[in-house]
N, C-alpha and C positions, 0 to 999 in steps of 0.2 A: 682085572688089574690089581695089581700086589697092592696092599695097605696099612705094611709091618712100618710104623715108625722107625723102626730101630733102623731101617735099609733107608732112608732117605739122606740126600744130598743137595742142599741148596746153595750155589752160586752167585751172586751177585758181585765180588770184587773184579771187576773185568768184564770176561763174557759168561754172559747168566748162562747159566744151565741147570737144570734139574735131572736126578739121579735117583731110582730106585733098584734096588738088588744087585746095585752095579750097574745095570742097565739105562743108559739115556730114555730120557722121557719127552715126548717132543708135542710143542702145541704148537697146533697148525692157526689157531688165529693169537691175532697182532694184542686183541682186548685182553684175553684171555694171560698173555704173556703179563703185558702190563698193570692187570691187576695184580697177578702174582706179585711179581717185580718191588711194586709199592706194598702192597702188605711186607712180606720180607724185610723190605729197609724203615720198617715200623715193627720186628720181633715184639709181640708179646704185648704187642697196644693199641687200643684202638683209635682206629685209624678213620677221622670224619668222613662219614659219605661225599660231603661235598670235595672233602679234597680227592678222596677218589675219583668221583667225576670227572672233574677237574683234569686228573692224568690221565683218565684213558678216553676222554673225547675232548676235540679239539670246539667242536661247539656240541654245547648242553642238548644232549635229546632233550624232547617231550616224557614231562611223567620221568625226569633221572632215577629220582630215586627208585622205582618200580625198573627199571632197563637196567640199574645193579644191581637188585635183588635176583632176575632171571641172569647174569652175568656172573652172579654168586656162583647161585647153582650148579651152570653149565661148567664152572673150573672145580669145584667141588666134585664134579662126576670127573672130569678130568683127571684126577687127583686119584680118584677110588677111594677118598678117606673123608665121609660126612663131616668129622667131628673136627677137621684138618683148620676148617675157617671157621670163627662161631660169631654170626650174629649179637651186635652189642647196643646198647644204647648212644644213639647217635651213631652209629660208624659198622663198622667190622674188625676181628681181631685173627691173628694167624697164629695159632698154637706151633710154638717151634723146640724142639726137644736139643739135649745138651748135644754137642757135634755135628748138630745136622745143617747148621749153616756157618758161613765161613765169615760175616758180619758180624755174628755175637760173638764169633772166637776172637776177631778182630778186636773187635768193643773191648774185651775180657782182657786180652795180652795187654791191650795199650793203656788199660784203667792198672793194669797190675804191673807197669812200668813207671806209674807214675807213682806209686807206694812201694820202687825198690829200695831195697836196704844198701845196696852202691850203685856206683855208674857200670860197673859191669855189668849186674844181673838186667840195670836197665835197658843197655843196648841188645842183650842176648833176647829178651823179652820183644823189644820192637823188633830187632832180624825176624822172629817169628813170625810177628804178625804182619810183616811185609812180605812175607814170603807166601804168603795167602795171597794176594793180588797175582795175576797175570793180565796178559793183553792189555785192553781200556776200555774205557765206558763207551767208545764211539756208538758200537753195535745193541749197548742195552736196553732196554724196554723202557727203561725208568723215563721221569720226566726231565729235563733239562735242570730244572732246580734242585731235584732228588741226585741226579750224575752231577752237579759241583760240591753239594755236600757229599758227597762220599771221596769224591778227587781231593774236597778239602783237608778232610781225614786221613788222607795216604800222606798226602806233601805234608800238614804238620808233622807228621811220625816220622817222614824218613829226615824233616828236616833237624827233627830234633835227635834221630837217631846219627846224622851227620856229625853233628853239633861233638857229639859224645864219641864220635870216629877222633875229630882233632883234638879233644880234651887227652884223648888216650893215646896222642902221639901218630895216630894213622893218616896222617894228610898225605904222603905218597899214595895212597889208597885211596884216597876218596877223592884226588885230581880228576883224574878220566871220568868216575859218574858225575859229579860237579861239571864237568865242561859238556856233556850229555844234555844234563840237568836244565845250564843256561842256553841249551839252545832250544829244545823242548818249552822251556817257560822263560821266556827272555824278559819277563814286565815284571817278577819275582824276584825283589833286590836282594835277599836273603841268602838263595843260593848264591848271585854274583859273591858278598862279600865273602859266604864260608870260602866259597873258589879262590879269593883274594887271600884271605888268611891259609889257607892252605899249602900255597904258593908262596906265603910271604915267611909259612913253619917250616917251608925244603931250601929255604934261601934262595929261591927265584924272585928275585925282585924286577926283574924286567918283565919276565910274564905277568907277574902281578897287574903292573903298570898298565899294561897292554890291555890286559882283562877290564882295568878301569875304563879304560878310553874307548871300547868297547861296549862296556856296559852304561857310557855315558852317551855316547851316540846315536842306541837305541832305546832310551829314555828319553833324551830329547825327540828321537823323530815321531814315536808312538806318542807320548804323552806331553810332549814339550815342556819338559821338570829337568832339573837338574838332579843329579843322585844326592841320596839323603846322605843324612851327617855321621851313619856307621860308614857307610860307603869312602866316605870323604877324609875319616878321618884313618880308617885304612889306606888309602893312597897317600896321604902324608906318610903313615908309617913305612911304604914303601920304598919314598921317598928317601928318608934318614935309613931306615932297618931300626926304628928304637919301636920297641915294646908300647903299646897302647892299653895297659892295662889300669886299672882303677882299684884303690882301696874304697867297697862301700863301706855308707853308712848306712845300713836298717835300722827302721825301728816298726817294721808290719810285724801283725800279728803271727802267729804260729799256724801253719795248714793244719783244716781238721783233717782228720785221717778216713771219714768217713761220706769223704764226698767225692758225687759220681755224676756221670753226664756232664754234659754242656761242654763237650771238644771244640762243636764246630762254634759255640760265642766264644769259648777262650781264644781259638785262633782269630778269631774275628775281633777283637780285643785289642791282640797282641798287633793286627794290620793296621789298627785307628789308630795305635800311640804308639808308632814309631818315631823313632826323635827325627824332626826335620829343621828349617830355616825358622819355623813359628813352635810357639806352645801346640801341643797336642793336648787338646781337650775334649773330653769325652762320657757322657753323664748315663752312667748306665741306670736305669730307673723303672719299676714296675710296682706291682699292688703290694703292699704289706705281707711279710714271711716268706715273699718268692726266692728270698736266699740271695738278693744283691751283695750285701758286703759279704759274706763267704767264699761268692765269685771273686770279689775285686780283690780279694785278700790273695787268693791263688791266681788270679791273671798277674796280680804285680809281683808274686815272685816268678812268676815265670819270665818277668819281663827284667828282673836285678843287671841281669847281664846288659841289657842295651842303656840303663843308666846307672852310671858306674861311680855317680858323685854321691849317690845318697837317695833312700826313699823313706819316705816321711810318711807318718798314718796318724789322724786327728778325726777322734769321732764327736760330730757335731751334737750329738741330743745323747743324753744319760735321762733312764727313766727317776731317777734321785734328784739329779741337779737341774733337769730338765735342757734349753737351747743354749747352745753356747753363740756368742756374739761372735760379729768379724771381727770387734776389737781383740775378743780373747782368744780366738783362732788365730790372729796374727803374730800376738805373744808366743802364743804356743810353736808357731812355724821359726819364729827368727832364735829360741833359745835350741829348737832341733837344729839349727843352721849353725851353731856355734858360737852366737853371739851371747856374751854374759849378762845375766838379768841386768848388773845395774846400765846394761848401757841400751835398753827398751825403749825405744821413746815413749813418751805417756799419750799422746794424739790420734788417733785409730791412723789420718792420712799421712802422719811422718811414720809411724808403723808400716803401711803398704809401702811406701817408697821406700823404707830400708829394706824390705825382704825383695822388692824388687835388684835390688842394689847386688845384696847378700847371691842371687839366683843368677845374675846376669853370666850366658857364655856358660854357665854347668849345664852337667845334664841331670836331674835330680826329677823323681820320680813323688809327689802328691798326691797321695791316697786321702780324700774326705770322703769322710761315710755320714750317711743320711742328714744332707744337705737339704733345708727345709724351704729355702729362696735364695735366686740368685743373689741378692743382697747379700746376704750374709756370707758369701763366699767371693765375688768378685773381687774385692782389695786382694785377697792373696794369691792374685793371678798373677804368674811370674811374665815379665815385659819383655824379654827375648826368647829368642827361638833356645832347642836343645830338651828341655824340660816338659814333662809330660804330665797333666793332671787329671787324674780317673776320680771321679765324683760318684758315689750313687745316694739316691734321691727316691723318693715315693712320688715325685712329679717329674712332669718332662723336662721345669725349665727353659720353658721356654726364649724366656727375659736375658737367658745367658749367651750374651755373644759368643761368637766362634765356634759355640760347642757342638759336638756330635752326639748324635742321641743313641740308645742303643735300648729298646725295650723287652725287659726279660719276662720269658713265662712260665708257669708252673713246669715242672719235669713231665717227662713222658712215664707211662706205665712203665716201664720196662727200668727206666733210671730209678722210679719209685721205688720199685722191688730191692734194687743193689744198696740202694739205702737203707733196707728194712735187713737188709743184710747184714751189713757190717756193724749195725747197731745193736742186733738183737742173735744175729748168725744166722746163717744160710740154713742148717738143717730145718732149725725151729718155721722157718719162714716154706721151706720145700713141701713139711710136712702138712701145712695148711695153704696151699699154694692160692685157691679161690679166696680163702678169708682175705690174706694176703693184698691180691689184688684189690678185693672190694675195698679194704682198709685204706689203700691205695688213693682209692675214688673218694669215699667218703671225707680223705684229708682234701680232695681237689689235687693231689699232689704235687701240693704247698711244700716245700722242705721245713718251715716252722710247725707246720700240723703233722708231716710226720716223724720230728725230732719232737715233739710232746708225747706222740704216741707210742715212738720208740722207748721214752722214757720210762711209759708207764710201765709200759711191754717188760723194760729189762729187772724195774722194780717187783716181776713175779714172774721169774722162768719158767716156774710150771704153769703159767695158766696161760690158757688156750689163748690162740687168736682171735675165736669166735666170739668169746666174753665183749673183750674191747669193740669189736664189729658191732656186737647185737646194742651195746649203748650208744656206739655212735650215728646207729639208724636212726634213733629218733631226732628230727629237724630241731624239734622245739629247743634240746638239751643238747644240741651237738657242741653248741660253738662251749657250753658248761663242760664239755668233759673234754675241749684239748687246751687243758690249763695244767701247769706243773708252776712246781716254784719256779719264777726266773721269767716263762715263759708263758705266754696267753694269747692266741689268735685275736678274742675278742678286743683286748687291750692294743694290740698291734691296729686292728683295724680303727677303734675307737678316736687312736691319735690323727690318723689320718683324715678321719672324718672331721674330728674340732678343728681341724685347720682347712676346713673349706667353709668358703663364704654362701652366708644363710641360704638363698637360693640352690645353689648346688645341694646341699645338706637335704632342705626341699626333696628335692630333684630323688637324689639319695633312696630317700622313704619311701618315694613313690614309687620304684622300678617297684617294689614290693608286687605292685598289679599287672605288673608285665611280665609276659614270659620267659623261662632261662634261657628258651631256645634262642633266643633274638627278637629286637624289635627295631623300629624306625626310629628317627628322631622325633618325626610329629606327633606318634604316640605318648612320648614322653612329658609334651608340652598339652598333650589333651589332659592329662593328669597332673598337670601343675598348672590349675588356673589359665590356663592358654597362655604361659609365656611359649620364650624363643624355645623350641625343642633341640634347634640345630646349637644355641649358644649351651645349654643344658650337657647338651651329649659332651663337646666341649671342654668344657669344666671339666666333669667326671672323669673324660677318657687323659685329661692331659693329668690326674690323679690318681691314676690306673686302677678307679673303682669300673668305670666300663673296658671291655674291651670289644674291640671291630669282629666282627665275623664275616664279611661279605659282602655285596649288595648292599650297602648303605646301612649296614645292619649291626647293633651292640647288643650286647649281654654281659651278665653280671658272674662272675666265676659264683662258683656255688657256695662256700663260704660268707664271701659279699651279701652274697642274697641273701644268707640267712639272716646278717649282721643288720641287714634294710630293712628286713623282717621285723628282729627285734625294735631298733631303733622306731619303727612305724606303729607298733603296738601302742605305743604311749599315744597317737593321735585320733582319730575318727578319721579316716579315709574313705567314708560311705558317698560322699561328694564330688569328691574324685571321682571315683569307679563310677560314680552316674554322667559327669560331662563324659567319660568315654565310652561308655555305651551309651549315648545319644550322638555320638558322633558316630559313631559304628552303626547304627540304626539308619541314619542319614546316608555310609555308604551302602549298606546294605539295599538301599532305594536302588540304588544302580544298578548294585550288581543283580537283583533280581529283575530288573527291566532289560538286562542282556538276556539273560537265562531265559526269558520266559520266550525266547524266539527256539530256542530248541527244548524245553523242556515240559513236558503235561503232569505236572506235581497239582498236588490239592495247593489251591491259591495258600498267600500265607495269611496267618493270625493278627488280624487288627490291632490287637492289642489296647492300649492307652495313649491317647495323644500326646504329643511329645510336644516342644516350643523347635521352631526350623533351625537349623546349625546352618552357618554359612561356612561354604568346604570351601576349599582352591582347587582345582580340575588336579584330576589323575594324571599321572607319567604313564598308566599303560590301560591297555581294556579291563572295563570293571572284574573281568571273569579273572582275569592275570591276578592285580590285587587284591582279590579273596585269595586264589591259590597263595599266594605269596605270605599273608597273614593268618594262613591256615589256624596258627597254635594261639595267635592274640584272638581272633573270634572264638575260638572254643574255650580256654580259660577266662574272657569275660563274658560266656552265657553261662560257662560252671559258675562266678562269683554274684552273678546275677542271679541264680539260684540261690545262692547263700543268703542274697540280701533281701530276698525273699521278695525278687520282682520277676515272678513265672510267665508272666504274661508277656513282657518286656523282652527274657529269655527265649520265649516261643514264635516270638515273632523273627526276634532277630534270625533265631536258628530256621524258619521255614523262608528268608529273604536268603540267606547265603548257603545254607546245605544241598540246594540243585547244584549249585557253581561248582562247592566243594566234592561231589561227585564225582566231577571227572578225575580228579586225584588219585583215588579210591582208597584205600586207609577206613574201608567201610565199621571195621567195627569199635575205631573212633566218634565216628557218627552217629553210630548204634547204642554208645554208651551216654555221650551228651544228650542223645531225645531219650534214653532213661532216668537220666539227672532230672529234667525237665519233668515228666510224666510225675516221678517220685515227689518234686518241691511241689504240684499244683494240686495233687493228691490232698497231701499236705495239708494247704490251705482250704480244699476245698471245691477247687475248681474242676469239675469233671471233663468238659470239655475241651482246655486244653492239655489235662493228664490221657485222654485216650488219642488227639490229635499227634502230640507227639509221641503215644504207642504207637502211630500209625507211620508215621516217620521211622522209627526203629525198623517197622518188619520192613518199609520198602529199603533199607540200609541191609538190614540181613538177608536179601534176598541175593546179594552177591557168594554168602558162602554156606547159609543153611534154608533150603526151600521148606519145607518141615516145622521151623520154630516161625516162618514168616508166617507159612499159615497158621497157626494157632493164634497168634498175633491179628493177625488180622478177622479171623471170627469173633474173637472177642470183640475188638472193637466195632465190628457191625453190630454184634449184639448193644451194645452201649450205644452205636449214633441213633439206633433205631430206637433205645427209649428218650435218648438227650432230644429225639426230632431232629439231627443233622442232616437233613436228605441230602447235600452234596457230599459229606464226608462218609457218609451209606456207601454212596453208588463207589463210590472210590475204595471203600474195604470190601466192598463186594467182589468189585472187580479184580480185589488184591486175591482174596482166594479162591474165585474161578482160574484165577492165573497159575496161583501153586498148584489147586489141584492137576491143571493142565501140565505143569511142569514134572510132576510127578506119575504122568499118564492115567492116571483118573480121573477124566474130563467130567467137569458136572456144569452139565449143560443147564439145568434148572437156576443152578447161584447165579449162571452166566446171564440166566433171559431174566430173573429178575433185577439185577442189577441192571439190565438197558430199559427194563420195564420201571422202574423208580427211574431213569437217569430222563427219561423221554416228557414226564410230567414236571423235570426238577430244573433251576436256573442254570445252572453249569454248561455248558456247549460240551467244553471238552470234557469233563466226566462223562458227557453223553455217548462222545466221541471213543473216548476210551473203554466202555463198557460194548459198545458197539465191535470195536474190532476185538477184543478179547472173545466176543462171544462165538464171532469168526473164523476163530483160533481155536475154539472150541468144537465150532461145526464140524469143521477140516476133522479133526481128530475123529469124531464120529461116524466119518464118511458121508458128508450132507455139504460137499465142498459146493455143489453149486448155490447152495442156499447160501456158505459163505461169500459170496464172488458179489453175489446179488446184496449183499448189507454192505459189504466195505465198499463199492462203487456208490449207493447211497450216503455212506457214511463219510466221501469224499466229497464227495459236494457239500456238504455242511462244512467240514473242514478246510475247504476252502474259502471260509467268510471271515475264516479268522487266520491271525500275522502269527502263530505257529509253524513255522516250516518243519518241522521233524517231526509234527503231528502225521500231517500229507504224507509227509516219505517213508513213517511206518506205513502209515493205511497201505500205500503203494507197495512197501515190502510182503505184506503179507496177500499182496493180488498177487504177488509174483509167488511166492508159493504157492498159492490157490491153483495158479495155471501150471504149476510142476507136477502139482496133483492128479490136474486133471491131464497131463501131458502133453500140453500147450509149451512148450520152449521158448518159441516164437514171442508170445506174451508177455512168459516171465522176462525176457530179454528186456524189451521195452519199457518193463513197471521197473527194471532194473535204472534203467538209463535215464527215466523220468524221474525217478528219485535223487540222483545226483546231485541234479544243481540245487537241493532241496539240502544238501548237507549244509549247516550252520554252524562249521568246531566244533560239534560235540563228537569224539569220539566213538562214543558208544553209538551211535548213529552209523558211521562210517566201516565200523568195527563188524554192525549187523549187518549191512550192506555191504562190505564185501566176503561173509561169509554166504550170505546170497546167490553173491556172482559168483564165486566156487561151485554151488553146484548146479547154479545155471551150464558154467563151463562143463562139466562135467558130465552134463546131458547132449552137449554139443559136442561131447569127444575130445575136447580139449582138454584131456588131462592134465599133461604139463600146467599150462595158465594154473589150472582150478587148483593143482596142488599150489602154486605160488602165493595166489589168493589167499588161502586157506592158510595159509602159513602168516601173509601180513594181518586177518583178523586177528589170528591167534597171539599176534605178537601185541597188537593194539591193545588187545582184553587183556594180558599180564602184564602189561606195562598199565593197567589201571588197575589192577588188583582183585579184575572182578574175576574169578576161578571158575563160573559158573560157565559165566559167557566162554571162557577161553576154554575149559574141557568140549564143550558143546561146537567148537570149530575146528579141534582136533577128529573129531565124528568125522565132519565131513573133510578131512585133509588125508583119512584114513580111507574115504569112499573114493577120493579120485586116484590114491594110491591105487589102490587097489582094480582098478577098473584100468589104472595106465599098466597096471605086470611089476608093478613094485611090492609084493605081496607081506613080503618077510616083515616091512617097516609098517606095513598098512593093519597086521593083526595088531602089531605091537600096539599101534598105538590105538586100534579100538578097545584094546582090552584095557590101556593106562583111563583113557577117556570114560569108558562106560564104567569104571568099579569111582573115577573120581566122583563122576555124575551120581551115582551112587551112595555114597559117602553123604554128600551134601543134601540126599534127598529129592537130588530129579534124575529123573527115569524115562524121558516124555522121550528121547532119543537110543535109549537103550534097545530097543527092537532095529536098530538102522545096527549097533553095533555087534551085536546076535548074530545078524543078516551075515556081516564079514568073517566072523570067528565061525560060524557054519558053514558056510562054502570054505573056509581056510579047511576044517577038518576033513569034508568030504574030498576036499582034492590031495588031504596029504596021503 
């Protein structure tokens, strides 16, 4: 399949399609379509896994995150071009080259219509980029919310390209698509009134009329509203034929010239403050530097036309003068109203009541920027309808009747970049394109962090990108180096913070302990002395320090964090971090009292007695909320490390590391029982520094068989002088396993590890060095001596509440008797295993790669390849590579025995070099077997 960038063609205004070499390119699955689809309407950014998930399944697989990564892949081969999609933190990113999609030329026209130099060059501009659209979304991949943002992007642009038909005199012209227009979107009063003005610029005033009464009809029937006050006061104009125009009064600021994104909140904006019967009030508000007033500055010029008495702009806080009152906001509002100072009243409440006075029946437009409480802004709420007030704020406001809220968030990558454009120029920015983007990241893509960074950037043209990159990597000093004159993130956030009440502030310091990825509310409140966590999150999120992420879940943008960082410095937070790892400890109780029904790990580490926490019951099975708090368990047994409680750490990590298994994200796991092993070292503690080495190898046995073993020698060698006879038999058994894995059976490590395990307390270490050594025999050819130990070793196993103990034993009777050519048998040990599965995956995973080639002994080809195909899917959607190469083996055995031959070398050959690779080999003669007979018959 061709892989030249330069020949691609991506689609999405309409009907998606993709194009190389001129050639359509077609996918035949649905997933596959709408991953594409969604990366594409995210150019150049990446894009969270969850919201991926999200659009291409209607309910969450098992293990999502692992079912996208193989869903990566499979459109990646799709594609013929590896490098096409790239793997990102948090998310995925789709590398899209200049012309190859018809959305960024979209993006591009209509961002370079709004920076034209007249109304000409700007409608010539949006023609263009409307002429990219065909067909409609009905048919695309995309998700329902993805297909209203991009529809919303065509209708701003053609309305505004309309807008600029009748400025030019072309309302003959633009009748017939206008009546199109309102039949298509008939809940759209915009199009009605341009159709009304249109009609009312050819001197048809009876159509006009007609058009209202029409467009009144079906407003009332859908929404039961009467039409608003453009609507209403064109139909008077109809009426008379007199002109409805307006001399305004401005007094907003000047558009910066260098701002970019955010189409779909200006249109969204522009729909919340349309002049009706009441005030339109509307509080745009988010974290510090997200660029609120910039936006409101450019939403309300876009908006002059629809009030035409006057817009007014009063910025509330000056870093000099500091808050301005509502008395002095009032002043300031009725001398922009035309009333002469001396005739002010002096009373803050005869103040409001003249500016109400002064507004009545206008339509006049009120811009206040960064409004610190409702208080201070309420009196100059105008009292009748027609008037419109945009507010932004660093809180929601909630105190503010009537208003609408509208939460803004940092830019996307892609808007990041056009800002680093226009402030510093596109080459400079082209020719470091990754610095670029990281620069990007590193601001959080904050418009305040990268107008400092632009800044600095323009203060040295010649110097690289990478300079400023490589100072902003360090956390300690980041928020130190996005400071300019004028402008300081730290100082931004700082204000925000002194204006939250002591608690919240608290609250603040604390996230400090919690993860960026997301946490809970309870977590929050285990770290603040056990208050309220749900009133905590609260506070914060209505002060846009937290933001939501899902699932009841907040985190701290990354700047914040750093800012809670600092701010946390100045305290001892060693107290904290201990209430929540002793509540973590307490759930940990659970979740390894689930676990331990499907798992034979070495018990966990006693550790030091703790005082009991009283918990409130779970919302879900203990195993769920470990999965769930994956990154909060792992950074507080890394900071438990830190604080130099190994033992505390070791425990907790062998209570929830079986759970966290089934995840798999193994060499995660592999790295926190390093942490651990390293801190106890440390101190001194040998035995649980080789404990959790022993933890490590059984974690890397998913992707290196080879380092487990070494791993696990060593640490026999150490349990046998520490004297740990159960954690002996258990590294014992760890590398009779590898060697087995690696087809070097060493039947001696095997009998002496059952030979220590049979004098030793453990059942199930006994258990387990028992069938491993089974696993061993087999390999040897002494299968019936193995048959003869695992049917003993099952009766022991069955005294104990281990079910996935029994249904290995069982599994490996059923290979026993495929050895011996028993079908009949394996069937059975197959079937008895079953009801033996407990959710663990990896259980189920073994077991029907089992019955693949049970099937497959029985001639059941078909079945066994299906089989063989659900382990392999279950093993990559946990990330274990081991297990999933190793049931590609047998998916290539039944291929190939059913006459599928061509797919059956294929994939012994992908199978056995992966096997390989990692260091097991124990299967590599089954794959021989097929790649030989493959040669001899060609």
């Amino acid at each position: 399949m061709p892989n030249q960038r330069a020949t691609w063609r991506f689609r999405l205004l309409g009907r998606f399609s993709v194009e190389t070499g001129g050639k359509p390119l077609e996918f035949r699955s649905r997933l596959n379509r709408t991953l594409l689809a969604t990366l594409l309407a995210h150019p150049g950014e990446v894009v969270p896994a969850d919201d991926l998930i999200d659009a291409i399944w209607q309910r969450r697989p098992k293990n999502a995150i692992n079912s996208l990564h193989v869903l990566v892949k499979r459109l990646r081969a799709a594609l013929g071009d590896a490098d096409r999609i790239r793997a990102e933190p948090g998310g995925y990113r789709i590398e899209v080259a200049e012309g190859e999609l018809d959305l960024v030329e979209f993006t591009t026209l209509t961002e370079a219509a709004c920076h034209a130099p007249d109304e000409a060059t700007e409608r010539a501009r949006l023609a263009t980029a409307l002429g990219l659209w065909a067909d409609d979304l009905a048919l695309s991949p995309l998700a329902e919310r993805e297909r209203e943002e991009l529809e919303e992007l065509r209708l701003t642009a053609l309305s505004r390209r309309i807008e600029l038909d009748l400025e030019a005199g072309q309302a003959a012209v633009a009748v017939p698509e206008l009546r199109r227009l309102t039949q298509r979107y008939p809940l759209r009063e915009q199009f009605w009134a341009q159709l009304m003005r249109a009609l009312h610029q050819t001197g048809a005033q009876a159509e006009a009329l007609a058009v209202y009464a029409n467009a009144r009809a079906v407003l009332a029937e859908e929404l039961g509203v009467e039409p608003g006050a453009q609507l209403r006061e064109l139909h008077a104009a109809a009426l008379t034929a007199e002109d409805t125009r307006w001399e305004p009064v401005c007094q907003l600021p000047a558009r910066i010239e260098d701002f970019v994104g955010r189409r779909a909140t200006l249109a969204r904006i522009g729909e919340l403050l349309e002049p009706g019967e009441t005030t339109r009030l509307l509080v745009v508000w988010g974290q510090p530097g997200v660029g609120k007033s910039t936006l409101a500055i450019q939403a309300a010029h876009r908006l002059r036309a629809r009030y035409p008495d006057g817009q007014w702009f009063a910025t509330l806080y000056d870093r000099h003068s500091g808050r301005a009152s509502a008395h002095e906001l009032l002043e300031q509002l009725l001398l922009a109203s035309g009333l002469p100072a001396g005739q002010v009243p002096a009373r803050t409440g005869a103040r409001s009541a003249a500016l109400r006075a002064r507004l009545a029946d206008k339509r006049v437009l009120l811009v206040l920027d960064d409004a610190a409480e409702a208080a201070q802004i309420a009196p100059a709420l105008p009292g009748t309808g027609g008037c419109g007030v945009l507010i932004t704020s660093r809180r929601s406001l909630l105190d503010l009747p009537g208003g609408r809220r509208l939460r803004i968030d940092p830019l996307r990558t892609a808007s990041g970049i056009r800002m680093l454009n226009q402030m510093i120029g596109a080459d400079r920015v082209e020719a470091e394109r990754e610095h670029a983007e990281e620069l990007v990241r590193l601001c959080g893509a904050l418009p305040l962090a990268l107008r400092i960074a632009g800044a600095r950037l323009s203060l040295r043209p010649d110097a690289p990108l990478s300079t400023l990159v490589e100072r902003l990597r360090g956390e300690r000093t980041r928020l130190d180096e996005l400071a300019v004159e004028g402008m300081e993130v730290r100082a931004s956030l700082a204000l925000t913070y002194g204006g939250l009440a002591a608690p919240a502030q608290v609250a603040l310091r604390r996230t400090a302990l919690l993860p960026r990825t997301g946490f809970q509310a309870w977590a929050l409140g285990a770290v603040t002395d056990g208050s309220d966590g749900e009133r905590l999150v609260e506070a914060l999120t209505a002060s846009a320090l937290l933001e939501p992420c899902g699932n009841a879940r907040y985190r701290t943008h990354d700047l914040v964090a750093l800012f809670a960082q600092d701010v946390a410095s100045e305290e001892d937070q060693t107290p904290s971090l201990r209430s929540l790892l002793d509540v973590l400890l307490a759930r940990g109780e659970e979740v390894h009292r689930e676990a331990a029904r499907w798992t034979e790990e070495l018990q966990p580490y006693q550790g030091t007695s703790r005082p009991e926490v009283d918990l409130p019951p779970l919302d879900c099975p203990p195993g769920a909320w470990a999965a769930r708090e994956r990154d909060l368990l792992l950074s507080v047994i890394d900071q438990a490390c830190e604080a130099g409680w190994h033992a505390d750490a070791a425990r907790l990590a062998d209570l929830v590391v079986p759970a966290l298994h089934l995840g798999g994200g193994f060499e995660m796991l592999a790295a926190i029982r390093r942490r651990i092993a390293e801190t106890a070292r440390a101190a001194g503690d040998e035995l649980v520094a080789w404990r959790a080495d022993y933890g490590r190898a059984e974690a890397s046995l998913a992707e290196d068989v080879s380092e487990s073993e070494r791993t696990f020698v060593a640490c026999a060698k150490a349990f046998e002088e520490l004297g740990a006879t159960t954690e002996l038999v258990f590294s014992l058994t760890g590398v009779a396993f590898c060697r087995l894995m690696r087809n070097e059976p060493d039947l001696a490590t095997a009998e002496r590890a059952v030979e220590i395990g049979e004098s030793g307390p453990d059942l199930i270490a006994r258990c387990m060095a028992n069938r491993t050594l089974a696993q061993t025999l087999q390999q040897v050819d002494r299968t019936r001596e193995a048959v003869w130990i695992l049917k003993k070793t099952s009766k022991e196993a069955a005294t104990l509440s281990v079910p996935s103990l029994s249904a290995g034993l069982l599994r490996e009777l059923a290979r026993a008797a495929l050895r011996l050519g028993d079908v009949d048998t394996a069937d059975a040990a197959c079937a008895d295993a079953a009801p033996l599965l407990t959710g663990n995956p990896h259980d189920e995973g073994w077991l029907l790669q089992l019955r693949s080639r049970v099937e497959t002994a029985q001639g059941r080809y078909c079945e066994a390849a299906t089989t063989a195909r659900r382990s392999h899917d279950i093993f990559t959607d946990l990330g274990d590579r081991r297990a999933a190469a190793s049931s590609l083996i047998w998916l290539a055995d039944a291929l190939w025995h059913g006459g599928d031959r061509r797919d059956a070398v294929a994939l012994a050959r992908q199978a056995r070099d992966e096997l390989r690779e990692m260091g097991s080999t124990i299967l590599a003669p089954q794959a021989e077997r097929i790649l030989a007979e493959a040669a001899r018959s060609a």
